[in-house]
Backbone as ProteinMPNN parsed JSONL, in Angstrom:
{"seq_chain_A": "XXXXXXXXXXXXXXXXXXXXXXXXXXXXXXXXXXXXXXXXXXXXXXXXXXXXXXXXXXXXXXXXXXXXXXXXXXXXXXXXXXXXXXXXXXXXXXXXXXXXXXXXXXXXXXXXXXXXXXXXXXXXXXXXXXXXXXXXXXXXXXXXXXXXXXXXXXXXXXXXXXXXXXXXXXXXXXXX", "coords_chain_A": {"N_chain_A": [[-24.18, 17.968, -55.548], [-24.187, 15.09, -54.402], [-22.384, 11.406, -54.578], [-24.827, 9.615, -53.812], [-26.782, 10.97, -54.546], [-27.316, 11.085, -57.272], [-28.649, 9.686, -60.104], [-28.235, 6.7, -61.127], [-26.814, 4.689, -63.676], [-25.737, 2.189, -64.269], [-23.423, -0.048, -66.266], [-24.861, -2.076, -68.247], [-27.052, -4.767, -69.141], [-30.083, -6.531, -69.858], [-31.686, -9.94, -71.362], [-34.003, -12.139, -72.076], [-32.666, -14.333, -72.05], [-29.779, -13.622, -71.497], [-27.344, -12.178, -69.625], [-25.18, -8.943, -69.616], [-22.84, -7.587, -68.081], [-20.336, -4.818, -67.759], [-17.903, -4.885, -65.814], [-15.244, -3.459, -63.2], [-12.288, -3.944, -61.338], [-10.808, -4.507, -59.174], [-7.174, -4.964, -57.842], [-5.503, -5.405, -55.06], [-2.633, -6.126, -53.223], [-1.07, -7.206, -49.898], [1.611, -7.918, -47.946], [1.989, -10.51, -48.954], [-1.18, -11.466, -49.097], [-4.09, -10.884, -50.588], [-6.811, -8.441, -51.25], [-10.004, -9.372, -50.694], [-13.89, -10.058, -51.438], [-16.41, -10.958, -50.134], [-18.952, -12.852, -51.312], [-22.15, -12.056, -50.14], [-24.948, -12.52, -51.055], [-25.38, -15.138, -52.552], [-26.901, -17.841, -52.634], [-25.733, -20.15, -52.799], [-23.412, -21.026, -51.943], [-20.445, -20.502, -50.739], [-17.955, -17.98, -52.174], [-15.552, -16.168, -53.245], [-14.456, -12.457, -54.442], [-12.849, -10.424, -56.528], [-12.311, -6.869, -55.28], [-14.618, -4.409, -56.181], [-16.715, -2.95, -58.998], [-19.879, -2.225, -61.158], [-19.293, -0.443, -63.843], [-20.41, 2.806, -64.669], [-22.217, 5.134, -67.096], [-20.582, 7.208, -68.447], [-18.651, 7.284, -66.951], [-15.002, 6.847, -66.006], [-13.083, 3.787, -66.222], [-11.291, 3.597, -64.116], [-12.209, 6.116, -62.831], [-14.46, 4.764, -61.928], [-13.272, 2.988, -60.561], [-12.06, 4.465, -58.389], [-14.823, 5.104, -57.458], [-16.122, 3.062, -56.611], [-14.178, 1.766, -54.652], [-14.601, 4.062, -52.631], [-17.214, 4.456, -51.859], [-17.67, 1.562, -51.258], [-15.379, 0.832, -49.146], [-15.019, 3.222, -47.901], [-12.501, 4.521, -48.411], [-9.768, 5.886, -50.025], [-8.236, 4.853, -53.234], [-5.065, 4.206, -54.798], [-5.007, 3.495, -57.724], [-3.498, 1.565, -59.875], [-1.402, 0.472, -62.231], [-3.495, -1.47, -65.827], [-4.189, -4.484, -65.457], [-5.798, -6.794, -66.312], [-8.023, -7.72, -68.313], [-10.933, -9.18, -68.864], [-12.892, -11.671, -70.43], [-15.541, -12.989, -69.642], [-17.818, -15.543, -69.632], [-20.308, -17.277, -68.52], [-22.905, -19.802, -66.68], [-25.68, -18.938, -65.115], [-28.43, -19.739, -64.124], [-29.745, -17.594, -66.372], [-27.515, -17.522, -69.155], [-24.608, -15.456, -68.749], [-22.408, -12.478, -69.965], [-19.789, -10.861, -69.088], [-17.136, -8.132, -68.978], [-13.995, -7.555, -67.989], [-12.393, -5.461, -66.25], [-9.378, -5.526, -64.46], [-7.596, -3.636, -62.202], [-4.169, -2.724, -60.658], [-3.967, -2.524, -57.501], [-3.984, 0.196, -54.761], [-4.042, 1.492, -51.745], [-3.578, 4.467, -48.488], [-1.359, 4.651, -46.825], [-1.906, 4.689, -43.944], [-4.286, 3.419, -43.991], [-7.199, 2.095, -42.872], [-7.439, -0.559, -43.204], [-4.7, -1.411, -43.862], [-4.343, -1.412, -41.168], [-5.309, -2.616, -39.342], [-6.636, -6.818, -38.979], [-8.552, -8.585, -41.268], [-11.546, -9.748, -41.096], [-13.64, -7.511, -42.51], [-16.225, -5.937, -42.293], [-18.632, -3.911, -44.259], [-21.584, -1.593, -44.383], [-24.481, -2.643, -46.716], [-25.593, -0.831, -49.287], [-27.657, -0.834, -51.087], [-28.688, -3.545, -51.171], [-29.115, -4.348, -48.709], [-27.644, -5.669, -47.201], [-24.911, -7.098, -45.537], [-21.727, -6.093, -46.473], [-18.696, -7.826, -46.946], [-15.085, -7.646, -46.38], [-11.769, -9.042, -46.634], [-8.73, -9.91, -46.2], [-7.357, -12.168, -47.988], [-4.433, -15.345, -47.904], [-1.847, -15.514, -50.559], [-0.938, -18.022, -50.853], [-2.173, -20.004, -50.18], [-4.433, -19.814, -52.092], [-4.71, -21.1, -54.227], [-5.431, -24.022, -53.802], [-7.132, -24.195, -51.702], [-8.788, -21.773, -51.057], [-11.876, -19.947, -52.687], [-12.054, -18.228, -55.275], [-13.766, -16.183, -57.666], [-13.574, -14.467, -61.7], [-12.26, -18.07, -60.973], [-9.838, -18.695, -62.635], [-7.863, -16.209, -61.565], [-6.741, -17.24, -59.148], [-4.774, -19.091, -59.513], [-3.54, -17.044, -61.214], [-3.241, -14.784, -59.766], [-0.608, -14.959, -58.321], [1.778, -14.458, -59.352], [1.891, -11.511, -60.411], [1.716, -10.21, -64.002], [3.384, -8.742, -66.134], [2.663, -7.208, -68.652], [0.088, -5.793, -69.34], [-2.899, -8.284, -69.735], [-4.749, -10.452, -71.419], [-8.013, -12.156, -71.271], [-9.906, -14.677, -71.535], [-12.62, -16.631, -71.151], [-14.463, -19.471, -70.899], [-15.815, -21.876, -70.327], [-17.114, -21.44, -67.832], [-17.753, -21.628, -64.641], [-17.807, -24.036, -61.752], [-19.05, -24.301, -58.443], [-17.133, -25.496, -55.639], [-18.201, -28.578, -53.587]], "CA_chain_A": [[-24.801, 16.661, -55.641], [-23.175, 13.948, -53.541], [-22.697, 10.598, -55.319], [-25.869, 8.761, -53.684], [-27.802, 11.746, -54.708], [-27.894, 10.889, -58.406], [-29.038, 8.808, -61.049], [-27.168, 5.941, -61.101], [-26.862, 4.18, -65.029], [-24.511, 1.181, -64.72], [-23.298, -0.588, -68.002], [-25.367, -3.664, -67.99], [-28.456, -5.169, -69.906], [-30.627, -8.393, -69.461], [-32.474, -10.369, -71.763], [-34.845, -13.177, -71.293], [-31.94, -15.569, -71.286], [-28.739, -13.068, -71.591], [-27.013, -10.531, -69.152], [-24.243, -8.482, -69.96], [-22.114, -6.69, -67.093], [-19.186, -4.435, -67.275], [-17.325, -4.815, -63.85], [-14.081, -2.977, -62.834], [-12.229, -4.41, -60.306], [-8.835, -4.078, -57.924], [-6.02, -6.447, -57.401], [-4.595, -4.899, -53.69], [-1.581, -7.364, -52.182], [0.039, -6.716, -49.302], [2.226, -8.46, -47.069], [1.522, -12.184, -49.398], [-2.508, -11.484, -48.944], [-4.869, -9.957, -51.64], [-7.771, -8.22, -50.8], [-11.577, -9.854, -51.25], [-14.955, -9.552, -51.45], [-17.411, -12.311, -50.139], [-20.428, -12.905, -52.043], [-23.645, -12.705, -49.45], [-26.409, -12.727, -51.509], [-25.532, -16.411, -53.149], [-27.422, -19.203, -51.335], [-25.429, -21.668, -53.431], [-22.237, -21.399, -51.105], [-19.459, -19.289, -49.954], [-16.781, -17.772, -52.968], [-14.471, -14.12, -53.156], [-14.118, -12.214, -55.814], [-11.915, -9.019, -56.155], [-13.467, -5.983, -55.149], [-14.689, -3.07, -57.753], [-18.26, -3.105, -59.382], [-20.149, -2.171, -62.168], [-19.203, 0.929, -64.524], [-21.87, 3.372, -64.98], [-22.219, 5.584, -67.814], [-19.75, 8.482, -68.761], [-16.952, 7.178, -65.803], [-13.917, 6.181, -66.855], [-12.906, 2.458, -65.706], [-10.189, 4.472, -63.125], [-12.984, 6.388, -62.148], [-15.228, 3.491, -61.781], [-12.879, 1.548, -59.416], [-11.961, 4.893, -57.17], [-16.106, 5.501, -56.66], [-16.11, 1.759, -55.617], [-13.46, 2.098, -53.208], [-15.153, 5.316, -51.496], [-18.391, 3.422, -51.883], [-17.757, 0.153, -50.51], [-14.385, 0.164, -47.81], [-14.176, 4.456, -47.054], [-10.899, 4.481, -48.826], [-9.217, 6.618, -50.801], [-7.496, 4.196, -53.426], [-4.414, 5.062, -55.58], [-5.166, 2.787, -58.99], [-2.125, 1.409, -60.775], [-1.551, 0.052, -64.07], [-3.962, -2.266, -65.858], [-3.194, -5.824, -65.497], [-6.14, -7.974, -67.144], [-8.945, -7.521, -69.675], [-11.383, -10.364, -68.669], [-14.135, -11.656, -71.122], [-15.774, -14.118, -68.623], [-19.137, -16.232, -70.616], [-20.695, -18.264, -67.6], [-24.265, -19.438, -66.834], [-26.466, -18.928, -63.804], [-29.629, -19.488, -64.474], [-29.625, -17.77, -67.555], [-25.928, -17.199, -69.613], [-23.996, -14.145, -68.836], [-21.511, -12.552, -70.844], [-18.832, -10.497, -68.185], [-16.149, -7.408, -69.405], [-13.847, -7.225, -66.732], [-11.002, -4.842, -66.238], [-8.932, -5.304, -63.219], [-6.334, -2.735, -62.017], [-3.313, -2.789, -59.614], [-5.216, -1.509, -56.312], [-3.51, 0.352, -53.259], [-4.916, 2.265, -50.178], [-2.683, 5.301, -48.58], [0.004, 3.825, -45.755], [-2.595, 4.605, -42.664], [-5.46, 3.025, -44.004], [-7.199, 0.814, -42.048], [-7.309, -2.164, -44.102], [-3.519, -2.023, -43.411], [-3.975, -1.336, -39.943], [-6.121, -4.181, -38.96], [-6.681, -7.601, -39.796], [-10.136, -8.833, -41.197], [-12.242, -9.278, -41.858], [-13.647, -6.059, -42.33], [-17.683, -5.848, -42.509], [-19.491, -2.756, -44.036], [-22.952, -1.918, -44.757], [-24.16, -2.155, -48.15], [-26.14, 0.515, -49.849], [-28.507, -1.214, -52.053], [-29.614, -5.132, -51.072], [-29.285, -3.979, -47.001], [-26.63, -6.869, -46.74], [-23.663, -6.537, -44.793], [-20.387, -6.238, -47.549], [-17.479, -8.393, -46.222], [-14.169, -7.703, -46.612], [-10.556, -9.861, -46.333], [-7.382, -9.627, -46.843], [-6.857, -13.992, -48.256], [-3.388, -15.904, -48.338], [-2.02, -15.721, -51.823], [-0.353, -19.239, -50.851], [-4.013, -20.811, -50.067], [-5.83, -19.19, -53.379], [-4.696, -22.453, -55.367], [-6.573, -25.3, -52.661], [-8.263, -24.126, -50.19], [-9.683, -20.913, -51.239], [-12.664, -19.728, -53.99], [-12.553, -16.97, -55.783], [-14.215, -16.059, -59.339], [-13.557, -15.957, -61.813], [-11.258, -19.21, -60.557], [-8.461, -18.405, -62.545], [-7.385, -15.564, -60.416], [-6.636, -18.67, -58.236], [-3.65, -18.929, -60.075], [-2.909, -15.939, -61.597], [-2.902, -13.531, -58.658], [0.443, -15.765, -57.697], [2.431, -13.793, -59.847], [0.904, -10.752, -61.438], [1.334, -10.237, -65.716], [3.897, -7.598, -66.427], [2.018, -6.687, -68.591], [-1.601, -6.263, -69.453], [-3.232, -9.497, -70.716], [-6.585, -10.803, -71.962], [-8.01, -13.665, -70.779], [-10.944, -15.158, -72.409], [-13.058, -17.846, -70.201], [-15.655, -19.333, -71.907], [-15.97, -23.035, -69.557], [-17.818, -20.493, -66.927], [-17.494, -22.077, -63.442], [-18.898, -24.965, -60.629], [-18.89, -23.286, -57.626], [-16.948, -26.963, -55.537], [-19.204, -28.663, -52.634]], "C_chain_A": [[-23.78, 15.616, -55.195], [-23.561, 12.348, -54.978], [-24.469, 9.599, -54.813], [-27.101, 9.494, -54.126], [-27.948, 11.679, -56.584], [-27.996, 9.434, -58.826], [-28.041, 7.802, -61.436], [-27.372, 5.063, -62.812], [-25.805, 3.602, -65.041], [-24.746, 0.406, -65.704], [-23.301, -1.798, -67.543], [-26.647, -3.811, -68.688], [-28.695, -6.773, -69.5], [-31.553, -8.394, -70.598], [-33.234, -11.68, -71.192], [-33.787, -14.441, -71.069], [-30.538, -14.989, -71.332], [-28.764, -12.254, -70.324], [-25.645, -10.672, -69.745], [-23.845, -7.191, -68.561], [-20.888, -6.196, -67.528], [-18.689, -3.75, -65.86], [-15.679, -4.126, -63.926], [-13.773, -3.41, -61.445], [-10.523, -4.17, -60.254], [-8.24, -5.223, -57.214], [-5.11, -5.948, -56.126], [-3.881, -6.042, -52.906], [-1.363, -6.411, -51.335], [0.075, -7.75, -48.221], [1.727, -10.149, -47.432], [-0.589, -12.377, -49.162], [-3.044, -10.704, -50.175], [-6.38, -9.971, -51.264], [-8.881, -8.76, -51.838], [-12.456, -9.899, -50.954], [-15.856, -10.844, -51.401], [-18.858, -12.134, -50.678], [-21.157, -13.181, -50.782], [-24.591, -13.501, -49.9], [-26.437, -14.194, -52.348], [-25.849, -17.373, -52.242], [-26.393, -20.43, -51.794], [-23.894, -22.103, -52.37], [-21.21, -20.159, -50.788], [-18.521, -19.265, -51.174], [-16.731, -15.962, -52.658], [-14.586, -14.032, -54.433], [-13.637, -10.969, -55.484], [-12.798, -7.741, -55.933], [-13.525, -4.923, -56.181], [-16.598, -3.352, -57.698], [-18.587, -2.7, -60.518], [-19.974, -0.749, -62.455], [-20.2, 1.827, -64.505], [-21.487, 4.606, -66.378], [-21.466, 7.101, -67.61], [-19.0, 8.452, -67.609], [-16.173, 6.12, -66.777], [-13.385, 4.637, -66.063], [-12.067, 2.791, -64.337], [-11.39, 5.001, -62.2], [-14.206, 5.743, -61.211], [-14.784, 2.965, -60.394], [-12.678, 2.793, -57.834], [-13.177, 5.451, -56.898], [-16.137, 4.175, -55.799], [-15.36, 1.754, -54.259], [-14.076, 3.096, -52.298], [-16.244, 4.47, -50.878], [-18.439, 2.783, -50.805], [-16.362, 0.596, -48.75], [-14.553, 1.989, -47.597], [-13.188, 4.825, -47.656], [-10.723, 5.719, -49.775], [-8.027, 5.681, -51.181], [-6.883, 5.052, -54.591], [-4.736, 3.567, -57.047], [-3.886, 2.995, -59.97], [-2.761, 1.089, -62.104], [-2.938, -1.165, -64.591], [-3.471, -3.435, -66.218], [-4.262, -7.097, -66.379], [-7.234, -7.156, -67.421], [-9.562, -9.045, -69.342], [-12.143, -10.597, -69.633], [-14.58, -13.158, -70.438], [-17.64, -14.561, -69.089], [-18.97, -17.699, -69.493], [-22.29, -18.645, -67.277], [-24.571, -19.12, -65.312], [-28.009, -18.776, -63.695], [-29.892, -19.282, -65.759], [-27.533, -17.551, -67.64], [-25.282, -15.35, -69.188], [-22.733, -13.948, -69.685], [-20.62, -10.875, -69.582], [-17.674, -9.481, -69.098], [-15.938, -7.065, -68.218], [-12.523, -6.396, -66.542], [-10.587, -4.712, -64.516], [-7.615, -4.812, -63.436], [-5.148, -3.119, -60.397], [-3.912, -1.778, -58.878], [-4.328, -1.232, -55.612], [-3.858, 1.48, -52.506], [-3.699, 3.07, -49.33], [-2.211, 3.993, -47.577], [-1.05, 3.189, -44.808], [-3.544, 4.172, -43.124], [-5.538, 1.935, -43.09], [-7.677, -0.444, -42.214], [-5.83, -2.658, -44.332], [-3.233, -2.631, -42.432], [-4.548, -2.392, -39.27], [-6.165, -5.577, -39.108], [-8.295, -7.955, -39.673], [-10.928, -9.593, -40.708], [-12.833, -7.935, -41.765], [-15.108, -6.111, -42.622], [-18.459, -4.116, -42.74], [-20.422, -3.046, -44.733], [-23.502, -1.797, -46.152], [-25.547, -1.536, -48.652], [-27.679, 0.051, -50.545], [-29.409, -2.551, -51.436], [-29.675, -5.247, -49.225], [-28.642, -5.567, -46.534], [-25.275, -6.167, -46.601], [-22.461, -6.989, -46.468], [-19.31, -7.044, -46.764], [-16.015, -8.968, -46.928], [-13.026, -8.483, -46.519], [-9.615, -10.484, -46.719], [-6.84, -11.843, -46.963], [-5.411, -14.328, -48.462], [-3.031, -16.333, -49.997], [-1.242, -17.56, -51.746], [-1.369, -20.224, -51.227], [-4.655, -19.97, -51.132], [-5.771, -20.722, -54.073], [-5.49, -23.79, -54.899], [-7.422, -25.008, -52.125], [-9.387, -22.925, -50.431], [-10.783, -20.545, -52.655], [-12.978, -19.072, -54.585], [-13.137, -17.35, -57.365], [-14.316, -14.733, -60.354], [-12.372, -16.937, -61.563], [-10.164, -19.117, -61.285], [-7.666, -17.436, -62.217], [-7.102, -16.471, -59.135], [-5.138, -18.562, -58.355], [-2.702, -17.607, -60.163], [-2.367, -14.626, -60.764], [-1.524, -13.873, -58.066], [1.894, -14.663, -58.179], [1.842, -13.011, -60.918], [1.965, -10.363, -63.068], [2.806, -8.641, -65.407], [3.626, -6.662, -67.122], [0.432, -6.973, -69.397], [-2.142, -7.98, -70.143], [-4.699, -9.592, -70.634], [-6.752, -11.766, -72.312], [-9.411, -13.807, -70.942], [-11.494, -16.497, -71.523], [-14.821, -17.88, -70.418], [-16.218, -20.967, -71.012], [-16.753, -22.365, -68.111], [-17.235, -21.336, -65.473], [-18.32, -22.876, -62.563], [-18.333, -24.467, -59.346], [-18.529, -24.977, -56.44], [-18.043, -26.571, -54.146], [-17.915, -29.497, -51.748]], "O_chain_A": [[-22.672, 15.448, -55.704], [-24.443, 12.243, -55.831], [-25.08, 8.998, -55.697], [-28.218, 8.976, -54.146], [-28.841, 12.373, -57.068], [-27.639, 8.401, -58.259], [-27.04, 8.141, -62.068], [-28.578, 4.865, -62.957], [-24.837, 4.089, -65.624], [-25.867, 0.097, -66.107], [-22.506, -2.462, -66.878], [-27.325, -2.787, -68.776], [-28.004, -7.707, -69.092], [-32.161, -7.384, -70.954], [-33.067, -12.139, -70.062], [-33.927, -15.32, -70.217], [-29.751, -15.925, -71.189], [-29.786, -11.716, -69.899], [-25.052, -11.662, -70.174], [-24.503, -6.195, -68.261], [-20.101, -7.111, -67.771], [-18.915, -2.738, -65.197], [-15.004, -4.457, -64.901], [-14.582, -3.352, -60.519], [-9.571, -3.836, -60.96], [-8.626, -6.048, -56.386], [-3.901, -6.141, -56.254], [-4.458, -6.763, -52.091], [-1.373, -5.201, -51.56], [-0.881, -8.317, -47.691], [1.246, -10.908, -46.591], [-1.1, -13.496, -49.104], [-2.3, -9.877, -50.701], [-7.07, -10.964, -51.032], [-8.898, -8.73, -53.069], [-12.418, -9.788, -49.729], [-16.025, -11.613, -52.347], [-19.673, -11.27, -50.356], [-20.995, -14.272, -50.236], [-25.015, -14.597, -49.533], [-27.531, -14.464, -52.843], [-25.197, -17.686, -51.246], [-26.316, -21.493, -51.179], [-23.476, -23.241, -52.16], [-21.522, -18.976, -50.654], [-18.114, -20.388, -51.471], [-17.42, -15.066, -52.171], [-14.74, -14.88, -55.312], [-13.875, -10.417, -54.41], [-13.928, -7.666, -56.416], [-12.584, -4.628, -56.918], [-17.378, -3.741, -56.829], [-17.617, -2.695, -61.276], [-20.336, 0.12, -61.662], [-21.213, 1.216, -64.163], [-20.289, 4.857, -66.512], [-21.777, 7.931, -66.756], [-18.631, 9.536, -67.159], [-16.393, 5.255, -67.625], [-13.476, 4.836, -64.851], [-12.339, 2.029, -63.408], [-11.607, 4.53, -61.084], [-14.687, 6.133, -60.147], [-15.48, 2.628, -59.437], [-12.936, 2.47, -56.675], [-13.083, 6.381, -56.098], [-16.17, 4.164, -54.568], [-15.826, 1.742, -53.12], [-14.006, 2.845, -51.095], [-16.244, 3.935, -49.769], [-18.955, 3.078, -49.727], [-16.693, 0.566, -47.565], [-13.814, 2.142, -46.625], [-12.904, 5.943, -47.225], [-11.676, 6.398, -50.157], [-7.092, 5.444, -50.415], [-7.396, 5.989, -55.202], [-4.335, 2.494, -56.594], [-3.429, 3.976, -60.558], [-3.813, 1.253, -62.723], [-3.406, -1.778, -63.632], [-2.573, -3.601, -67.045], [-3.774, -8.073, -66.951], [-7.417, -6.06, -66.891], [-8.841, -10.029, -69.51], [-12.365, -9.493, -70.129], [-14.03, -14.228, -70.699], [-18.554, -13.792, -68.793], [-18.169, -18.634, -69.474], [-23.063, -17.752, -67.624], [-23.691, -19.078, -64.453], [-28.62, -17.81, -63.238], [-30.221, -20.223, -66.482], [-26.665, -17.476, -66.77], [-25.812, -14.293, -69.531], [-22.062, -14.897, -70.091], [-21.313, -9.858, -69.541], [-17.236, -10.104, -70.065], [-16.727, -6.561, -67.419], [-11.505, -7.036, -66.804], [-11.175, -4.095, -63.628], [-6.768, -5.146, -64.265], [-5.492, -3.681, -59.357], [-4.277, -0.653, -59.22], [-3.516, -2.148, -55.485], [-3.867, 2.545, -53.124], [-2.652, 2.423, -49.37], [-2.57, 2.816, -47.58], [-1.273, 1.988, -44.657], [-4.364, 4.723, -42.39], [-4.687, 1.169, -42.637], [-8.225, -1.197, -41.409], [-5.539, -3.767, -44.779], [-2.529, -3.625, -42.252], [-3.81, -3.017, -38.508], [-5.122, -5.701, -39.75], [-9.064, -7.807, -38.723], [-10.704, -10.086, -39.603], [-12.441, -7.226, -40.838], [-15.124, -6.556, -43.77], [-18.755, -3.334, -41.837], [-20.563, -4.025, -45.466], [-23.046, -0.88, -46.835], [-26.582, -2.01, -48.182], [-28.69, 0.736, -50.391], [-30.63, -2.51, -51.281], [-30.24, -6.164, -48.63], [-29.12, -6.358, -45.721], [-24.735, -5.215, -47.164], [-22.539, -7.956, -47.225], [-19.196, -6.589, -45.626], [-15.755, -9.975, -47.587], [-13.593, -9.242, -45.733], [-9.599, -11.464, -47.464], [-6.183, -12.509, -46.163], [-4.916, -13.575, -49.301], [-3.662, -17.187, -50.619], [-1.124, -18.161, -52.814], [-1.439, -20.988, -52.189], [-5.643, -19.367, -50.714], [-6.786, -21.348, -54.375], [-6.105, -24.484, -55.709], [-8.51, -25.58, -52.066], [-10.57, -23.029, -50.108], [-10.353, -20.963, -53.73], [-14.193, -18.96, -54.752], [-13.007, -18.388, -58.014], [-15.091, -13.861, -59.961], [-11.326, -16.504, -62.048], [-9.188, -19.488, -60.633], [-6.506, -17.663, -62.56], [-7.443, -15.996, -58.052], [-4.4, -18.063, -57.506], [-1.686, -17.247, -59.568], [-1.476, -13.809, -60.995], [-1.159, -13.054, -57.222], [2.773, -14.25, -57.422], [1.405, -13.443, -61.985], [3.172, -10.31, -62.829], [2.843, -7.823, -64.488], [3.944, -5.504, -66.853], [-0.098, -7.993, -69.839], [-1.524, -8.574, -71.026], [-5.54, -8.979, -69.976], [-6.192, -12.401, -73.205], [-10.12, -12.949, -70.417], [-10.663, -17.368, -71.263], [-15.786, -17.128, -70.284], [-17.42, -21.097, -71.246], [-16.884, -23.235, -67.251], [-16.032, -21.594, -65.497], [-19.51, -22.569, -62.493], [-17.126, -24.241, -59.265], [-19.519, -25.699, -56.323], [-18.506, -25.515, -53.713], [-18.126, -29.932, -50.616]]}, "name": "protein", "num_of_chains": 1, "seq": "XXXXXXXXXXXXXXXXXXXXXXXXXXXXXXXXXXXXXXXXXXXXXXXXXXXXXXXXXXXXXXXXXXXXXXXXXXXXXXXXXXXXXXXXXXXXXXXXXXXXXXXXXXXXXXXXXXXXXXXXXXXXXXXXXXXXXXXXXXXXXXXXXXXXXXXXXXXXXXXXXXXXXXXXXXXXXXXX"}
C-alpha cells in the first residue's frame, strides 16, 4: 500500500465556530535563506509559512514532517532537533486553535532545492493548486517579507538552543 493508497485521518476537528489543527512543520536554512511555503488558496493576499502539514493519526510528529517532505518537494529530509512548540489561537472566519511543532529541517547535499534557486512549483495532491516553494532572505523576514505565524519573522533570525513554547493568542492581520 503506497501512501496515496490509504485512508488518510489527519488530527483536526471543526465546530460551528471552532477548528483545531495539529501541524508539523520544518525550519530548513541554508546559505542566510529559509525555506517557504506560499499560501495559494487565500484570496485575502500573498503570506509564507514553513513547510510541513497536518499529523494524521498513529504518525509520529518526525514521521509526520518526513511524509510531508516526500509528499510535497520529492525529498528525502533528515529532521533535526525540536526547536518550538507553537500554540497559535487566531480567527478566520471562525476562531482556530493551532498545535504546532516545528523541527530543524535538512535535505541530502544533491538535492535540488540546493541545486537551484526558486522558486520551486509542484503539483498539489488534493485542492489541484500548484504548491510553491522558496528559499526567502532571513535578512528581509523582519520588513519586507510575511510569514505566519509572524513571529517566525523574528525568531527564525537566530534559532532557540533550545526547545521553546510560544503561546500566541493576538492571532494575526495579514498587512495591505
Amino acid at each position: 500500500m503506497t501512501i496515496t493508497d490509504k485512508i488518510r485521518t489527519m488530527i483536526r476537528f471543526k465546530t460551528a465556530s471552532h477548528k483545531f489543527t495539529y501541524r508539523i512543520g520544518g525550519i530548513a536554512i541554508h546559505e542566510g535563506r529559509v525555506l517557504c511555503q506560499k499560501a495559494t488558496l487565500d484570496p485575502r493576499g500573498v503570506f509564507w509559512f514553513l513547510p510541513g502539514g497536518r499529523a494524521e493519526l498513529g504518525e509520529s510528529s518526525q514521521e509526520t514532517l518526513q511524509r510531508e517532505m516526500q509528499e510535497e518537494l520529492g525529498e528525502e529530509a533528515r529532521i533535526g532537533r525540536l526547536l518550538y512548540v507553537v500554540e497559535n489561537f487566531f480567527s478566520e472566519e471562525i476562531d482556530h486553535h493551532e498545535i504546532g511543532l516545528y523541527f530543524e529541517l535538512a535535505f541530502p547535499a544533491n538535492s535540488y532545492l540546493y541545486q537551484q534557486t526558486g522558486p520551486f512549483e509542484r503539483p498539489e495532491e488534493m485542492e489541484n493548486q500548484p504548491m510553491i516553494f522558496d528559499w526567502l532572505s532571513l535578512a528581509e523576514l523582519p520588513t519586507k517579507l510575511w510569514i505566519r505565524p509572524h513571529f517566525f519573522c523574528t525568531a527564525l533570525q537566530s534559532l532557540p538552543s533550545h526547545t521553546q513554547h510560544v503561546v500566541l493568542t493576538d492571532g494575526w492581520v495579514s498587512p495591505r
